[in-house]
N, C-alpha and C positions, 0 to 999 in steps of 0.2 A: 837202483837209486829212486827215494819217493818221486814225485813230478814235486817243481818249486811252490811254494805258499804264493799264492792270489790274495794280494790286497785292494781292497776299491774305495776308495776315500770320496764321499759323496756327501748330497745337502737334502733334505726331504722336500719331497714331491719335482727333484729336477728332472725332467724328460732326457737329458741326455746319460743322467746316471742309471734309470730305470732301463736306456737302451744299453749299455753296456753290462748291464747284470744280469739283460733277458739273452745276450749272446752267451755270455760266460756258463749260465745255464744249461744254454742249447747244445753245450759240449760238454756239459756234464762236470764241468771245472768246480772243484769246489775252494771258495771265497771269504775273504774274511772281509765285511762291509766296518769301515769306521763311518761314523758320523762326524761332520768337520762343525754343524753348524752348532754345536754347543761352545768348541774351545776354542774361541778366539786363538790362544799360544801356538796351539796344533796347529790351524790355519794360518797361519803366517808364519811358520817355522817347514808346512809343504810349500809354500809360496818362495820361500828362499831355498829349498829345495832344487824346486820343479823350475822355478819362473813361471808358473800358469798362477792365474787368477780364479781360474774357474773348476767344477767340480764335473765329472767324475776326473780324480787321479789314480791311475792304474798304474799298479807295479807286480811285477810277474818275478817273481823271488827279487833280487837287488837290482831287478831293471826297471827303470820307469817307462813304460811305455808309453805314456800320455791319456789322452782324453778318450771317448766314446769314440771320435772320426777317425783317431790315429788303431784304434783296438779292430775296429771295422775295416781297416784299411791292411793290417794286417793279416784278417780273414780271408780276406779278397785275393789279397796277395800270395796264400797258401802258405802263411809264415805262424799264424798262429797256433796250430794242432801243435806244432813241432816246440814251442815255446813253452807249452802249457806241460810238456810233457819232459820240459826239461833237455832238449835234445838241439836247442840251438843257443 
């Protein structure tokens, strides 16, 4: 089975979206980056989504996993290799 599509829904030049896409990198994950700050609709249709206000939103096939602290927080935790590859 392929590993899940990586989505990173982000705003340019956010430091915390740059940190989430340089981890995603570091594992070789490959991402599909939207841009949120063009479509107003899009951002507030993640917003009712997610509930987050802020940008990056990280989704790992149909899961949200939240923001750069929460993606980070994952790593840490030894949960994300296994996410990424589809296996939890």
């Amino acid at each position: 089975m392929p590993p899940p599509e990586v989505t990173v829904y982000t705003t340019p030049s956010c430091p915390h979206c740059l940190r989430a896409k340089r981890l995603l990198e570091s594992k070789d994950a490959a991402f599909r980056e939207v841009d949120l700050s063009e479509d107003a609709e899009l951002r507030q249709e993640m917003v009712e989504k997610t509930g987050c206000l802020t940008a990056p939103l990280v989704f790992i096939g149909d899961t949200f996993v939240g923001g750069s602290d929460e993606l980070h927080a994952l790593d840490r935790e030894g949960k994300l290799d296994a996410m990424l590859q589809g296996e939890a």
